[in-house]
C-alpha atoms as an extended CHARMM CRD file, in Angstrom:
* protein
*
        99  EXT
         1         1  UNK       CA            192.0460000000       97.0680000000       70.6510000000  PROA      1               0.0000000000
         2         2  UNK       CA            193.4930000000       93.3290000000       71.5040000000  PROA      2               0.0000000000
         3         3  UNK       CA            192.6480000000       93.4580000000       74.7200000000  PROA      3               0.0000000000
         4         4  UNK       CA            188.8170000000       94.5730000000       74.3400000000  PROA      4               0.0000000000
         5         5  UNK       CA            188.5700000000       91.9120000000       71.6450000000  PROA      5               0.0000000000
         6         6  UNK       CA            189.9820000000       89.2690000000       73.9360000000  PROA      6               0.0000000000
         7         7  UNK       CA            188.4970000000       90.5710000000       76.8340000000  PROA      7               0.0000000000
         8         8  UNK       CA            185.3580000000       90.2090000000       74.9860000000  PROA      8               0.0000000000
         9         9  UNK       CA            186.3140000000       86.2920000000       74.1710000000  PROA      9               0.0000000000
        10        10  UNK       CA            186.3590000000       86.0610000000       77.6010000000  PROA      10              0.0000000000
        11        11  UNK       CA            182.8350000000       87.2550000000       78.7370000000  PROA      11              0.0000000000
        12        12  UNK       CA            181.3940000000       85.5540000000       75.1820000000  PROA      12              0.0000000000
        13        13  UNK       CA            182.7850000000       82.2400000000       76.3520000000  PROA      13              0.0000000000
        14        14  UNK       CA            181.8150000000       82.7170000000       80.2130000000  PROA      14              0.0000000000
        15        15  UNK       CA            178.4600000000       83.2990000000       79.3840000000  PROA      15              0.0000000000
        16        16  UNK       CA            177.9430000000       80.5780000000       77.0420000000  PROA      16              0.0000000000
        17        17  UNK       CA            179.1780000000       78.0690000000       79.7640000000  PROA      17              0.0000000000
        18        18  UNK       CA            176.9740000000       79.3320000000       82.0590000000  PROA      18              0.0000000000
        19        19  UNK       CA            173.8730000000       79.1350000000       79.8330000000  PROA      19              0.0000000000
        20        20  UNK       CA            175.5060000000       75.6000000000       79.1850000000  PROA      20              0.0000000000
        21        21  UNK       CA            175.6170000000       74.9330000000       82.8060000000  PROA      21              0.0000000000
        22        22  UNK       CA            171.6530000000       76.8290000000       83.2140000000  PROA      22              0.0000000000
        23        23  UNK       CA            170.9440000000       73.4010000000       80.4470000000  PROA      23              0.0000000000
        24        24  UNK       CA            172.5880000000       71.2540000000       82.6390000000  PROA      24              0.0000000000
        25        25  UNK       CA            171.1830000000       71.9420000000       85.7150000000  PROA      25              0.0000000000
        26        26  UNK       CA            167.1350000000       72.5150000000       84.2970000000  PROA      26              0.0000000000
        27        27  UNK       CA            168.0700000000       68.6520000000       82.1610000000  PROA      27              0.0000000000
        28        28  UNK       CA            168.3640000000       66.6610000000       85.3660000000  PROA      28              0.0000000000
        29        29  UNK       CA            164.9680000000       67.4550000000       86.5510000000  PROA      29              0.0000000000
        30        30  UNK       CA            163.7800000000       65.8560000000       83.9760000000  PROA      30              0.0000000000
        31        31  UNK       CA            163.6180000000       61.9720000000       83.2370000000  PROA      31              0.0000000000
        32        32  UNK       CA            165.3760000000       60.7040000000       80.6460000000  PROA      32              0.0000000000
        33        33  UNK       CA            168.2020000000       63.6130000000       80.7170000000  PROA      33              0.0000000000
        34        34  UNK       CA            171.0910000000       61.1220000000       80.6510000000  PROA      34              0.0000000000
        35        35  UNK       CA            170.9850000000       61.0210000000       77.1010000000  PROA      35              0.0000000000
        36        36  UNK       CA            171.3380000000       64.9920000000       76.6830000000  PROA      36              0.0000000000
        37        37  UNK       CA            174.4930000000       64.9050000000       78.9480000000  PROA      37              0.0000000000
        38        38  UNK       CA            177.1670000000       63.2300000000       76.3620000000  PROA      38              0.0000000000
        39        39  UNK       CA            175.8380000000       66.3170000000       74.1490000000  PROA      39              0.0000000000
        40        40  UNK       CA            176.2290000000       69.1220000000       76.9730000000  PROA      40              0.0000000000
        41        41  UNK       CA            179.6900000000       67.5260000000       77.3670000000  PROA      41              0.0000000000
        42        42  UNK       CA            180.5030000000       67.9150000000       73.8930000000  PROA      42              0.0000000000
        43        43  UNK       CA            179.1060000000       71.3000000000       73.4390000000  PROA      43              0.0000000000
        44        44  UNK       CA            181.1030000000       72.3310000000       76.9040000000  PROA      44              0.0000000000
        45        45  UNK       CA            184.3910000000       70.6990000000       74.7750000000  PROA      45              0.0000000000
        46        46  UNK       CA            183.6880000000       72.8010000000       71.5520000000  PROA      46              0.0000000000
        47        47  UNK       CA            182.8190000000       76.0060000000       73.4880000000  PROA      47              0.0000000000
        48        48  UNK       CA            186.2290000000       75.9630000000       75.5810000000  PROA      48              0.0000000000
        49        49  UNK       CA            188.0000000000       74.5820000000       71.9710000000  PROA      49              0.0000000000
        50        50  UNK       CA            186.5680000000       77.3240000000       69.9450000000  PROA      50              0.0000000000
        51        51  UNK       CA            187.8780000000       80.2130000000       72.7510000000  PROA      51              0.0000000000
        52        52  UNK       CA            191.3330000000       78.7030000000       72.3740000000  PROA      52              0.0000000000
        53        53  UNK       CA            191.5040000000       78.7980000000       69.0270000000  PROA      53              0.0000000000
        54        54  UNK       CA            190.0770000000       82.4570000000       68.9660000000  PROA      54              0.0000000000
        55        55  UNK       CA            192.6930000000       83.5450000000       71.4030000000  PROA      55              0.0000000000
        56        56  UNK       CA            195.3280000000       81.9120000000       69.4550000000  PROA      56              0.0000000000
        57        57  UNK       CA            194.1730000000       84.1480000000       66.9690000000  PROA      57              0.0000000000
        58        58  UNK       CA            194.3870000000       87.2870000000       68.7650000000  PROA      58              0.0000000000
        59        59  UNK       CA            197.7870000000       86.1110000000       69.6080000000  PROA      59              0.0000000000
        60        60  UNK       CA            198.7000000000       85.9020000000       66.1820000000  PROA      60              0.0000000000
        61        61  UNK       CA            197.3530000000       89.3900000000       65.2370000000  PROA      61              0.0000000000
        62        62  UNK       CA            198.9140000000       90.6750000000       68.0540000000  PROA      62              0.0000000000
        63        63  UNK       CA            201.9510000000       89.5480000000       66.6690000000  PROA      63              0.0000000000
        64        64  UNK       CA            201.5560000000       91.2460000000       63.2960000000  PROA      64              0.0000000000
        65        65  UNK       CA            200.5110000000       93.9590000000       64.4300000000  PROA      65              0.0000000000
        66        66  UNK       CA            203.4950000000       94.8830000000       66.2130000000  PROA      66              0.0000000000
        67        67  UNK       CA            205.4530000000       93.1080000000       63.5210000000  PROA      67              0.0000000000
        68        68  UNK       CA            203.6280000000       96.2430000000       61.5000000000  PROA      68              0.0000000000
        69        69  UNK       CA            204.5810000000       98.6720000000       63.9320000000  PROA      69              0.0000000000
        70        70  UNK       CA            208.7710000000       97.8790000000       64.0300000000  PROA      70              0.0000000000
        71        71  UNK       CA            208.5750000000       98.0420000000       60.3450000000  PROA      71              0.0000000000
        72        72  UNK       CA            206.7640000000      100.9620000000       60.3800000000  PROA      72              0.0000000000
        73        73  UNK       CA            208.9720000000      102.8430000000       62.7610000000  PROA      73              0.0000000000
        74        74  UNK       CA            212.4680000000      101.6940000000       60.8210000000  PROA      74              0.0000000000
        75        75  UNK       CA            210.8160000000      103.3210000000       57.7110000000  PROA      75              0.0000000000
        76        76  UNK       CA            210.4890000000      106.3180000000       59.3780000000  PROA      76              0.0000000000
        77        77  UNK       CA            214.0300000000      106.5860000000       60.6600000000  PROA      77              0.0000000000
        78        78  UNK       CA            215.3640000000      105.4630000000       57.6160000000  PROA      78              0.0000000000
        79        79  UNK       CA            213.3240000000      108.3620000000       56.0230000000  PROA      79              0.0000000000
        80        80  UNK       CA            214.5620000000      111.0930000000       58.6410000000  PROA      80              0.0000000000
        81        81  UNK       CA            217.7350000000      109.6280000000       58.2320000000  PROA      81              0.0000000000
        82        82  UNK       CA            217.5260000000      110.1770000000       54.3180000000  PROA      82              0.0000000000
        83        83  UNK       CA            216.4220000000      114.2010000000       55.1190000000  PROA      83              0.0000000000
        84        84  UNK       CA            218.8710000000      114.9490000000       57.1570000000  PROA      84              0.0000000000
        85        85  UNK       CA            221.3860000000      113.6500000000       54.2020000000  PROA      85              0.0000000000
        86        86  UNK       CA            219.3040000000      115.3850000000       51.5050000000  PROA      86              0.0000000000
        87        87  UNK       CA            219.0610000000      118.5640000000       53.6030000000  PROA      87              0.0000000000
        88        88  UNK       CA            222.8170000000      118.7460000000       54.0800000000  PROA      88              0.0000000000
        89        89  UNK       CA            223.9080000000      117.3620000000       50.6190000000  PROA      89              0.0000000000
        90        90  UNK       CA            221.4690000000      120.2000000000       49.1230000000  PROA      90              0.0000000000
        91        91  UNK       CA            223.1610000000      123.4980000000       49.3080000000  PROA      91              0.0000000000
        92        92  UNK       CA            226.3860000000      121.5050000000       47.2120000000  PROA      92              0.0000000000
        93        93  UNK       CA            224.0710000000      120.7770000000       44.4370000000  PROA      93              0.0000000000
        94        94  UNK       CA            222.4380000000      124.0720000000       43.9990000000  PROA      94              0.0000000000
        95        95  UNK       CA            225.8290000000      125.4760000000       44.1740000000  PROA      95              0.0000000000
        96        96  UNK       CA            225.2370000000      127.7450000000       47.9560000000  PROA      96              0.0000000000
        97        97  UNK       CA            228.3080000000      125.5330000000       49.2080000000  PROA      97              0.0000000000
        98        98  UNK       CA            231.8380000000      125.5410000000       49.4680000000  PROA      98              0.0000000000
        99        99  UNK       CA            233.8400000000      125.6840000000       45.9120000000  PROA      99              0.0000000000
């Protein structure tokens, strides 16, 4: 599920760099463009800023996730663990063991 989502960053931020870059190109046709091009600059800068900090993100929940998942797994031994005691330890208490 991480990897569609970040895969999906990826495309996301391609194609708004090259819709950026579509801008660019169609602006310097035009007179007077040099004042656009600090702003295409700074839009490039926020797009590419932006897709770190999402995959920093993903990262992060990544992380968690499989932070989850150990937990998740020791609980379950622990719990097998605890039925395999109780399932032993039973016949003693309802008196079906050794006296």
């Amino acid at each position: 599920m991480l990897l569609l989502r970040e895969r999906a960053l990826k495309e996301k931020t391609a194609m708004e760099l090259a819709w950026l870059e579509q801008l660019q190109l169609k602006g310097h046709h035009h007179k007077g463009s040099d004042d656009k091009h600090p702003d295409l600059i700074r839009k490039r800068k926020n797009i590419i800023r932006t897709h770190q900090r999402r995959k920093v993100g993903f990262v992060e929940d990544y992380n968690i996730s499989r932070s989850i998942c150990k937990e998740q797994q020791c609980t379950l031994r622990q719990a097998a663990i605890l039925a395999k005691t109780a399932s032993s330890f039973l016949p003693y208490l309802w008196g079906g063991g050794r006296s």
